[in-house]
C-alpha positions as CSV (number, residue, x, y, z in Angstrom):
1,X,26.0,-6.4,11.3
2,X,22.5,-4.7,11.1
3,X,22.4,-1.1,10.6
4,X,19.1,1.0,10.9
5,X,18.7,2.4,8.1
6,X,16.2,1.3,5.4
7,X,18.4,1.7,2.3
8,X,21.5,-0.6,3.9
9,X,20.4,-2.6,7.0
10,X,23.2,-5.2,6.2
11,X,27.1,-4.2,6.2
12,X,29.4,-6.0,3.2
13,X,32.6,-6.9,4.4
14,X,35.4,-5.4,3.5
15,X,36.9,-5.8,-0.4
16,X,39.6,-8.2,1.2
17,X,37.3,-10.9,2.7
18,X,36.0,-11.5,-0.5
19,X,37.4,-14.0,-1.7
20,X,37.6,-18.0,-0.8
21,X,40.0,-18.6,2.2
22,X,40.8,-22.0,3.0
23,X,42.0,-23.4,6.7
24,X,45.8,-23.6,7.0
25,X,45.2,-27.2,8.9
26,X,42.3,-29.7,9.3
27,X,40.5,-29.5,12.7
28,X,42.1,-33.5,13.5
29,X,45.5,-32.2,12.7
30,X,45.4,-28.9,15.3
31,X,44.2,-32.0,18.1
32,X,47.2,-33.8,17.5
33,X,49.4,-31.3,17.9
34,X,47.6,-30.0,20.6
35,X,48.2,-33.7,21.9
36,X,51.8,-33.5,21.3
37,X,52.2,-30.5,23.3
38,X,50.3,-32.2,26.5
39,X,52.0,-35.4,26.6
40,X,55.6,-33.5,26.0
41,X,55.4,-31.4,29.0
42,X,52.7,-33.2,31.5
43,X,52.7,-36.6,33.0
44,X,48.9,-36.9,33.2
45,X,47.1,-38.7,31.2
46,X,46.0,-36.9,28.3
47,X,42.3,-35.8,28.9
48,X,39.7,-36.2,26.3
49,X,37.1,-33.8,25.0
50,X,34.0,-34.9,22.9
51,X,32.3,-32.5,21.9
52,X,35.6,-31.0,20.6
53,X,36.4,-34.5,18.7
54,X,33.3,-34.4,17.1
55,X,33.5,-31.2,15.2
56,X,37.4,-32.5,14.2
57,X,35.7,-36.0,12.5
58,X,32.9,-33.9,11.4
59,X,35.6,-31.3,9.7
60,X,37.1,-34.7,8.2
61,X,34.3,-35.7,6.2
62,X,33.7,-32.2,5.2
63,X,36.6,-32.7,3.7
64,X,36.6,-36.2,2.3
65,X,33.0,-35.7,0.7
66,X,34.5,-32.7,-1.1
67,X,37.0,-34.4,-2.2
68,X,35.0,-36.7,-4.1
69,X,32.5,-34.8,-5.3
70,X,35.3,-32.4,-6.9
71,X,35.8,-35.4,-9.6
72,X,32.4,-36.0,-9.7
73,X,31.2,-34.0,-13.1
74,X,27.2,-34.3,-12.2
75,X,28.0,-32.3,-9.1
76,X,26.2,-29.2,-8.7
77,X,25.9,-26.0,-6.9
78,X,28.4,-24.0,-4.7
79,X,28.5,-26.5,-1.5
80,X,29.0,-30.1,-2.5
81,X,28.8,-31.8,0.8
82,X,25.5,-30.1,2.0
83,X,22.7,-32.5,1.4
84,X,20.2,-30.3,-0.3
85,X,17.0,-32.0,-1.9
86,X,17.4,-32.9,-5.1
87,X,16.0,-30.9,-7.6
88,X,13.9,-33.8,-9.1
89,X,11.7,-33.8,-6.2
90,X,10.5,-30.4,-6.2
91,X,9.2,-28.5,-9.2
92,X,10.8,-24.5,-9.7
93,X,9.3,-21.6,-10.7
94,X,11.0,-18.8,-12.3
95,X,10.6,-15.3,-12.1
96,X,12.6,-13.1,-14.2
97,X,11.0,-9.8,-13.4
98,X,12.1,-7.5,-10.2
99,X,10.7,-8.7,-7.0
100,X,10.5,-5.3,-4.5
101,X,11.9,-5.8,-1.0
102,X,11.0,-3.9,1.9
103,X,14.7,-2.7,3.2
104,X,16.8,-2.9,-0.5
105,X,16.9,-2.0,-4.0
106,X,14.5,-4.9,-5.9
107,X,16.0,-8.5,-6.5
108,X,15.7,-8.8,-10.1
109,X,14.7,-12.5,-10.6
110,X,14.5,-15.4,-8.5
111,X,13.5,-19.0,-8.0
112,X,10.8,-20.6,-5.7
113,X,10.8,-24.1,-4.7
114,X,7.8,-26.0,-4.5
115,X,5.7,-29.3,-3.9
116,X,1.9,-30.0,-4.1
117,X,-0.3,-32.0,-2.7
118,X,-3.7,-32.9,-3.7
119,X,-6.0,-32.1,-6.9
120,X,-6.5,-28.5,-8.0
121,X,-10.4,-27.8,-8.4
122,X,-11.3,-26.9,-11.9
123,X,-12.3,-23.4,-10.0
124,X,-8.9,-23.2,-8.6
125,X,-10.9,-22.2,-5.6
126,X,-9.6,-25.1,-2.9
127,X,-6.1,-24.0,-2.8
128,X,-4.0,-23.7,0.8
129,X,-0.5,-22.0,1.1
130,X,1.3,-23.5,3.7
131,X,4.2,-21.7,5.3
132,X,7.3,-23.3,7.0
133,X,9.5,-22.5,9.8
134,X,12.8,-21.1,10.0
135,X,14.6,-23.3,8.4
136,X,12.1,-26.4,6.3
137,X,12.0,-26.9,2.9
138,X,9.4,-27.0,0.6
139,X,9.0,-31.0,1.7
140,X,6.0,-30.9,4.2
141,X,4.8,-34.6,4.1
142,X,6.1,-37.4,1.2
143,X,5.1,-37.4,-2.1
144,X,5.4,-39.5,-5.5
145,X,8.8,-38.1,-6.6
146,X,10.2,-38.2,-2.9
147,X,9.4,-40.7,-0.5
148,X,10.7,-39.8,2.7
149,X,8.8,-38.3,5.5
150,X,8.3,-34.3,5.5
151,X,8.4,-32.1,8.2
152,X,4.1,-31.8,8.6
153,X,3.5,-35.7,7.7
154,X,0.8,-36.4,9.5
155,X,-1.3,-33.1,9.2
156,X,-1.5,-33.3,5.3
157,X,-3.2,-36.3,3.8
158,X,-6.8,-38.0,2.9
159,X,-8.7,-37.2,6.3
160,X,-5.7,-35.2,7.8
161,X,-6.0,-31.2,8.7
162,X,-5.2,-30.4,5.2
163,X,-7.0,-33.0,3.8
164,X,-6.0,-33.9,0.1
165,X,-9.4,-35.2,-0.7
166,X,-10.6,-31.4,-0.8
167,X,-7.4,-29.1,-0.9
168,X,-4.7,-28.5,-3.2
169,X,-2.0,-28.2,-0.8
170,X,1.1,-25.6,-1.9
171,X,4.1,-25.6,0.8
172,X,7.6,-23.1,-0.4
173,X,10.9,-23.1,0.4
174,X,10.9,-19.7,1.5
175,X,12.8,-16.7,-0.4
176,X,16.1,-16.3,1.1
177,X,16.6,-20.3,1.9
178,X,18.6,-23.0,0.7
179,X,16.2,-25.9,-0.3
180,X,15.8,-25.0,-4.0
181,X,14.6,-21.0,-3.5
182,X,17.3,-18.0,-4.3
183,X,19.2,-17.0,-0.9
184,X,22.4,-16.7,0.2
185,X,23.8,-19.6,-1.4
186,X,22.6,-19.2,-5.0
187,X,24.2,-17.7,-7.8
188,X,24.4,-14.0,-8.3
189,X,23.7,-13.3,-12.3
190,X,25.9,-10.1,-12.1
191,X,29.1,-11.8,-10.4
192,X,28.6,-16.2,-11.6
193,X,29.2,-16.4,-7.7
194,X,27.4,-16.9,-4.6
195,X,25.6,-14.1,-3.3
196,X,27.0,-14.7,-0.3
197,X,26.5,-11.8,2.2
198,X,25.9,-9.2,-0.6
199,X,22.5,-11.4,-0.8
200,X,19.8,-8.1,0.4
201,X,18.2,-7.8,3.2
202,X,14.9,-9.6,3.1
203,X,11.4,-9.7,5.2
204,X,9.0,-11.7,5.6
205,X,6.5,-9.4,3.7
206,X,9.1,-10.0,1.1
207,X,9.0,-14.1,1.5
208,X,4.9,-13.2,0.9
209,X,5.4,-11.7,-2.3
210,X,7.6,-14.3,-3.5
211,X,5.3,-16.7,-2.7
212,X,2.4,-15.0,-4.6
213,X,4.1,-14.2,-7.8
214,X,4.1,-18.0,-8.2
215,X,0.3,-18.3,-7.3
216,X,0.1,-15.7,-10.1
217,X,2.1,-17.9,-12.0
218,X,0.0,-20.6,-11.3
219,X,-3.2,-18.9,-12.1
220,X,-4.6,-18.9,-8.7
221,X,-6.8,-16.0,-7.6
222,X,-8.0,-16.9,-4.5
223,X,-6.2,-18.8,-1.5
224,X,-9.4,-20.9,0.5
225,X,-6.7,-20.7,3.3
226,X,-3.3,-18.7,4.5
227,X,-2.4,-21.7,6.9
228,X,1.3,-21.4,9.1
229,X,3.5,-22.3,12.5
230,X,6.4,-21.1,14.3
231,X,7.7,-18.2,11.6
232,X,4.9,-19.6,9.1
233,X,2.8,-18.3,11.3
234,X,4.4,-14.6,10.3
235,X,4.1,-15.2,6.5
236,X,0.4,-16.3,7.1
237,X,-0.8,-12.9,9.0
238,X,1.2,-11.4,6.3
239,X,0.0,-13.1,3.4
240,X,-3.9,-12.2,4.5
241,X,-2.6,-8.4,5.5
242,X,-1.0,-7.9,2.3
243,X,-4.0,-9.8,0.3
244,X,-6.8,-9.7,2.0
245,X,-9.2,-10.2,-0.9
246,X,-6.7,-12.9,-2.1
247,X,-7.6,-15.0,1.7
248,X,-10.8,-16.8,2.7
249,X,-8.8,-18.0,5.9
250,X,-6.0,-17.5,8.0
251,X,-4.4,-20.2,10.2
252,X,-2.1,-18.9,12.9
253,X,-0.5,-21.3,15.2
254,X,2.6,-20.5,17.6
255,X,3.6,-17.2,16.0
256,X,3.0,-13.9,16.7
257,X,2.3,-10.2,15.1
258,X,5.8,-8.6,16.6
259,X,8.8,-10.5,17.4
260,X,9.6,-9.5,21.2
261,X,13.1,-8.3,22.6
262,X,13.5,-11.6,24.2
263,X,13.0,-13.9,20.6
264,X,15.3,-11.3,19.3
265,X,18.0,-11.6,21.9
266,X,17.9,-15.5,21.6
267,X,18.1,-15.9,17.5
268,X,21.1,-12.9,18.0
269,X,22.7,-15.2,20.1
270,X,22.6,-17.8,18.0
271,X,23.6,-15.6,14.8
272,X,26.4,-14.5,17.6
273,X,27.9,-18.0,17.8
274,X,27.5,-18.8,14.0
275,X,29.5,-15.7,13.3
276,X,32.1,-16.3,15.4
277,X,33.2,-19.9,13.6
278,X,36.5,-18.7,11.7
279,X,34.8,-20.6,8.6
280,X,32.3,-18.3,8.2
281,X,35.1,-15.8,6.4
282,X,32.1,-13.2,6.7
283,X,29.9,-15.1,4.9
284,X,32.2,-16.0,2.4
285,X,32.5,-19.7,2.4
286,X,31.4,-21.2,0.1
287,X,34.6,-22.4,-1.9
288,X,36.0,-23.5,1.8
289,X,34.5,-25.0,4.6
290,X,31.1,-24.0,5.7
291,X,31.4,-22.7,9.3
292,X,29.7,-26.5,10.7
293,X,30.6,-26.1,14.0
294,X,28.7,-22.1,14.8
295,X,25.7,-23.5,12.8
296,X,25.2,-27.0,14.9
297,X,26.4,-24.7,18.5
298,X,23.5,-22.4,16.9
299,X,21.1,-25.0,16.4
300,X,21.5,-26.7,20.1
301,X,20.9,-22.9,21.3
302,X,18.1,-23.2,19.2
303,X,17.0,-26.7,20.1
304,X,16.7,-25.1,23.8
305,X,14.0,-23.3,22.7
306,X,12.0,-25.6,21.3
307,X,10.7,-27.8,24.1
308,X,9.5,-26.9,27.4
309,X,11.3,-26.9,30.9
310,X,9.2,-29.7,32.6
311,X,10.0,-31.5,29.1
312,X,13.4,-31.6,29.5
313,X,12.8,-32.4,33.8
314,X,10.4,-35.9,32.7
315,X,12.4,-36.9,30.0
316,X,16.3,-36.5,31.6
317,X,16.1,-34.9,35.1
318,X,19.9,-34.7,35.8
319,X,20.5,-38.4,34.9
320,X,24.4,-38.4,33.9
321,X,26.1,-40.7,31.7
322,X,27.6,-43.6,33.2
323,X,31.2,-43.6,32.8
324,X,33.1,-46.3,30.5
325,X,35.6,-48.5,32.1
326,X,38.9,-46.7,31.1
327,X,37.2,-42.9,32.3
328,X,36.5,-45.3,35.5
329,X,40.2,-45.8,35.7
330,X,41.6,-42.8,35.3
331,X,38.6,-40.7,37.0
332,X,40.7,-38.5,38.8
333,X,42.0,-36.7,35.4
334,X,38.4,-36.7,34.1
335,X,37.7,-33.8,32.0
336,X,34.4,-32.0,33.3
337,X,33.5,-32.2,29.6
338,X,33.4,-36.2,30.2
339,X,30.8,-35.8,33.1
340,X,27.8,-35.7,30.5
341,X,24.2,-35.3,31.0
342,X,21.5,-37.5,29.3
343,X,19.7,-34.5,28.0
344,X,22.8,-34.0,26.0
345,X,21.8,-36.6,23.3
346,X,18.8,-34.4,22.8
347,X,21.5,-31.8,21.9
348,X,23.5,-33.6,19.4
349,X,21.6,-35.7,18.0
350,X,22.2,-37.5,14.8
351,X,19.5,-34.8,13.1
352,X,21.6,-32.2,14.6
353,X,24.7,-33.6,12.9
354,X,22.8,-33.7,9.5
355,X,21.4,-29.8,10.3
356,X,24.8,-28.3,10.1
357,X,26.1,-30.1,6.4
358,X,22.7,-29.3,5.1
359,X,21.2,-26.0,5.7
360,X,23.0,-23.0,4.5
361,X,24.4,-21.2,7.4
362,X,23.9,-17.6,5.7
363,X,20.3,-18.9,5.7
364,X,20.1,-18.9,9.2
365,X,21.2,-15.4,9.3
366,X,18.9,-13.8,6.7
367,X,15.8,-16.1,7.9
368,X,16.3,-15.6,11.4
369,X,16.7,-11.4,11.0
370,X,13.7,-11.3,8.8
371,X,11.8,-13.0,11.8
372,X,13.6,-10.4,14.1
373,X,12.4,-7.2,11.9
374,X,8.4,-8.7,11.8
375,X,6.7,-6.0,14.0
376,X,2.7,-5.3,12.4
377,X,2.1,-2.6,15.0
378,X,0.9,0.5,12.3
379,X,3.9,2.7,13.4
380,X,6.3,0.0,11.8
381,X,3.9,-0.6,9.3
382,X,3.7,2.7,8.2
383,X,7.7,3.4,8.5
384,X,8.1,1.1,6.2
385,X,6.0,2.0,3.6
386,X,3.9,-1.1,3.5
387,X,0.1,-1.2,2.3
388,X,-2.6,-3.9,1.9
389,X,-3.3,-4.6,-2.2
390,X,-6.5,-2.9,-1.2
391,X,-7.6,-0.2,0.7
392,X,-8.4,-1.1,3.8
393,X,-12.3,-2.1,4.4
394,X,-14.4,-0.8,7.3
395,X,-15.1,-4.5,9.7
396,X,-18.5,-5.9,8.7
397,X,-19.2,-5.6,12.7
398,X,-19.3,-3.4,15.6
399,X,-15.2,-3.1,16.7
400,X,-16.7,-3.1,20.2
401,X,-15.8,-5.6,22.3
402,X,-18.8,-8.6,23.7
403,X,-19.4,-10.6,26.8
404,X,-17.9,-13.4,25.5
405,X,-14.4,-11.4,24.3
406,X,-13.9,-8.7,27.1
407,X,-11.0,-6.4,26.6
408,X,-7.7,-7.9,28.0
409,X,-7.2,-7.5,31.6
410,X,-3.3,-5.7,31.5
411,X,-3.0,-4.7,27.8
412,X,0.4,-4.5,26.9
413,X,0.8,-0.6,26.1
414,X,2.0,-1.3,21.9
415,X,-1.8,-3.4,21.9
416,X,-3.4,-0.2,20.2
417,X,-0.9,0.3,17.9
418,X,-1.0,-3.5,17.0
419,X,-5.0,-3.9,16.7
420,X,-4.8,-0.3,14.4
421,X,-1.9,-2.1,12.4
422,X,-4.3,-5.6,12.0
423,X,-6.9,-3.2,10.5
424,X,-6.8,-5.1,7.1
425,X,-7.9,-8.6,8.7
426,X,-10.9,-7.4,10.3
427,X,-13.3,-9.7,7.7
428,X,-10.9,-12.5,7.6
429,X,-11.7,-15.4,9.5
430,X,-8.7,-16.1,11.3
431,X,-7.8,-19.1,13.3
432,X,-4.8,-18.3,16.7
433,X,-3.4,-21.7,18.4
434,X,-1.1,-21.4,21.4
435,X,0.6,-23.3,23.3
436,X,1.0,-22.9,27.3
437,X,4.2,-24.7,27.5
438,X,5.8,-22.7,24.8
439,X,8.7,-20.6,25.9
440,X,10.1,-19.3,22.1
441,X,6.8,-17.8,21.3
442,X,5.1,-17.7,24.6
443,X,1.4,-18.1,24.7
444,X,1.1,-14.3,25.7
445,X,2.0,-13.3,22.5
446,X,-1.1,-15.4,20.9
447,X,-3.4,-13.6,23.3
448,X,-2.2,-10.8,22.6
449,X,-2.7,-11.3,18.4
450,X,-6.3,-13.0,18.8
451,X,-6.9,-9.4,21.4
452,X,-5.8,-7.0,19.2
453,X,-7.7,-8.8,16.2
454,X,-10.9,-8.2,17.8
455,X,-10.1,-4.9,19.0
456,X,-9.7,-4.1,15.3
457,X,-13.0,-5.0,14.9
458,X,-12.5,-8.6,13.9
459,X,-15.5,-11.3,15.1
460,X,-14.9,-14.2,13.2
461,X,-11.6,-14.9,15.9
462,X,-11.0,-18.8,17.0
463,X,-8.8,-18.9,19.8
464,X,-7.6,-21.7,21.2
465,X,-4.4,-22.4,23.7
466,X,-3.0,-25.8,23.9
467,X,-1.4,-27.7,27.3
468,X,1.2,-30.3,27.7
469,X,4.9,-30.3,28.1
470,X,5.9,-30.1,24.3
471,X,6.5,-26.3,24.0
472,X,6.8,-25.1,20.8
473,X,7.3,-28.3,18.7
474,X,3.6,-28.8,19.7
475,X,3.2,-27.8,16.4
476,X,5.2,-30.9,15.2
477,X,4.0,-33.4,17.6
478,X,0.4,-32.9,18.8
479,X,-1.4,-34.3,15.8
480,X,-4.8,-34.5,17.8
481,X,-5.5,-31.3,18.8
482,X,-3.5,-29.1,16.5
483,X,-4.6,-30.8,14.0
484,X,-7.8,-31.4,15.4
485,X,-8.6,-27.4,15.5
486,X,-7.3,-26.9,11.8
487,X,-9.6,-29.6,10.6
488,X,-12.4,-28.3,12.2
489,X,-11.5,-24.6,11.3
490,X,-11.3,-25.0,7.9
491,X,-14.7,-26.6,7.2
């Protein structure tokens, strides 16, 4: 899918995919005839298969909800059934000039979702840009126009981490999503249709300069904090590499400075399965059904990730599902499907359900491969072209390391290349939370970004790793201590 190249990393399909192709049958219609078949030429009881039923009822109301919102005139946007925010809820700033991309030709305008929370200081001086995760929207925690719970709720708030009574909170839908920001699914001004996958390459330096043509809209010079988690934790080592003057404070919690081969192979994987739904037509889906089933199978492989072993052994052991009464009669024909684990409901839950009609799967892809492609060691840096807005200033401190921050025991050998690369953050109070238990972004890799920050001569490093069996929703969850260090960070 990915070539190497800088000019063309991402492959078009062909001029005969383009356009809309609709499935000859309903997922509910292939079972019964796959039911005929059985009973016509087997005396067995006719076996039954969850998981499989699910994605034919889910297929169904795919259907059904398109039907009705085809009559409905106030229905907008290229994918009906998805349930996108509504636009009331967030507020939408245009830009209509060319916004450079690190691996393709300029987009030439685009749209940035975003909410607020808090007052703005006549100075404009208490202002924190929040970054989301893979795949959140611009919602982190409830507001006037939209009362439901965001995804940071309890951090953000009167005597929260990002407490409202002296920040102006600012969280985006990130450039290349589907909550209200130009990706995939928006409208391409040159063809009145859906990028699709002619949608460019994007990076997360790119989702950074998005973000900062609004604070320009806004009139906001200086950011008091860069704050992030999970892939926001990318954007905010980006935002105060790329900005550094722009940055009193950087918050990085359960990211990383270069995606390893192992986070790679698992979000290829889950790309992998995506692709491989027959509704994803190559990306082109969008008059059709959206490929549900790859983008919930991707999200369970994704869900995997996000809590820890010993988690999953407390929570549901190897408990299995008791059987109902008529798999009790008829055990012997038993599917093995039928034979379910507990830990399963974690696996399709009713959020999971939801994640696969809302989020854009084409998202996934372009987020996910941005995430893939972050790598801030000064090799990449330079191949790419990429520069702070200012020259890069000498640290205000000796680079040598003290008693209290010896050099790492086993440096990994890319280290030196990663502390030259972090050269721009050397004055930037920066703030790196780990988490033992987490296995997507393993608490190595925040060791390694808090070593290589003081090896480029940065002193004002707080480092701080987390326990518990949460993993890397600790994020999410641990309101105490996460939030606990940001509060006390950012006085």
């Amino acid at each position: 899918m990915f070539h190497s190249t800088k000019q063309q990393l991402f492959v078009n399909p062909p001029a005969a995919t383009h356009g809309y192709a609709r499935p000859s049958s309903s997922g509910a219609h292939r079972l019964k005839l796959a039911a005929r078949l059985y009973t016509a030429t087997s005396a067995r009881p006719l076996p039954s298969f969850p998981c499989v039923a699910q994605h034919a009822a889910r297929e169904n109301r795919i259907l059904s909800l398109r039907a009705s919102s085809s009559s409905d005139p106030s229905a907008s946007g290229p994918e009906p059934p998805y349930a996108r925010p509504s636009p009331s809820s967030y507020q939408t700033y245009h830009h209509n000039k060319p916004l450079p991309l690190t691996y393709a030709e300029p987009l030439p305008e685009f749209d940035i979702a975003y909410e607020t929370w808090g007052t703005l200081s006549p100075a404009r001086d208490n202002v924190i840009l929040l970054h989301t995760g893979l795949s959140a929207s611009s919602h982190a925690a409830s507001t006037p126009e939209n009362s439901a719970p965001g995804w940071w709720e309890k951090f953000i708030g009167p005597g929260r981490a990002l407490d409202t009574r002296q920040f102006f909170v600012i969280c985006t839908n990130v450039l290349g999503g589907c909550y209200g920001t130009t990706g995939p699914s928006s409208i391409d001004p040159a063809t009145s249709k859906p990028y699709a996958t002619t949608f460019p390459v994007i990076s997360i330096f790119d989702m950074v300069r998005a973000q900062f043509a609004l604070l320009d809209h806004l009139g906001i010079v200086k950011l008091y904090a860069s704050v992030g988690s999970s892939m926001g934790a990318m954007q905010s080592l980006a935002a105060g590499w790329m900005f550094p003057e722009r940055i009193g404070k950087v918050v990085s919690i359960s990211g990383t400075a270069r995606s390893s081969p192992s986070s790679i192979a698992m979000r290829f994987a889950q790309r992998s399965v995506l692709m491989a739904d027959p509704n994803w037509n190559e990306g082109f889906y969008y008059e059709g059904l959206p490929p549900h089933t790859g983008l919930k199978l991707a999200r369970q492989i994704a869900t995997i990730t996000y809590r820890s072993g010993p988690e999953w052994d407390i929570r549901f052991g190897r408990q299995v599902r008791p059987l109902s009464s008529s798999e009790t009669t008829e055990k012997q024909h038993t599917p093995p499907c039928a034979l379910i684990f507990s830990l399963r409901r974690t696996l399709t839950t009713r959020r999971g359900e939801q994640f696969c009609l809302k989020y854009d799967a084409n998202s996934l892809i372009y987020i996910s491969k941005a995430m893939d492609l972050f790598d801030m060691t000064e090799p990449s840096l330079v191949a790419l072209g990429l520069s702070p807005a200012i020259p890069t200033p000498p640290p205000t401190v000796s680079s040598s390391p003290t008693r209290a921050h010896p050099p790492p025991a086993n440096p990994a050998p890319h280290l030196p290349e990663l502390a030259a690369g972090l050269r721009p953050l050397a004055n930037t109070p920066i703030l790196v939370l780990g988490v033992q238990s987490d296995i997507l972004f393993p608490v190595d890799q925040q060791r390694e970004l808090a070593d290589a920050l003081r090896m480029a001569g940065n002193s004002r490093v707080s480092y701080y790793e987390l326990g518990g069996v949460w993993g890397h929703d600790t994020f999410l969850l641990d309101e105490q201590n996460v939030g606990g260090a940001i509060r006390g960070f950012l006085l």
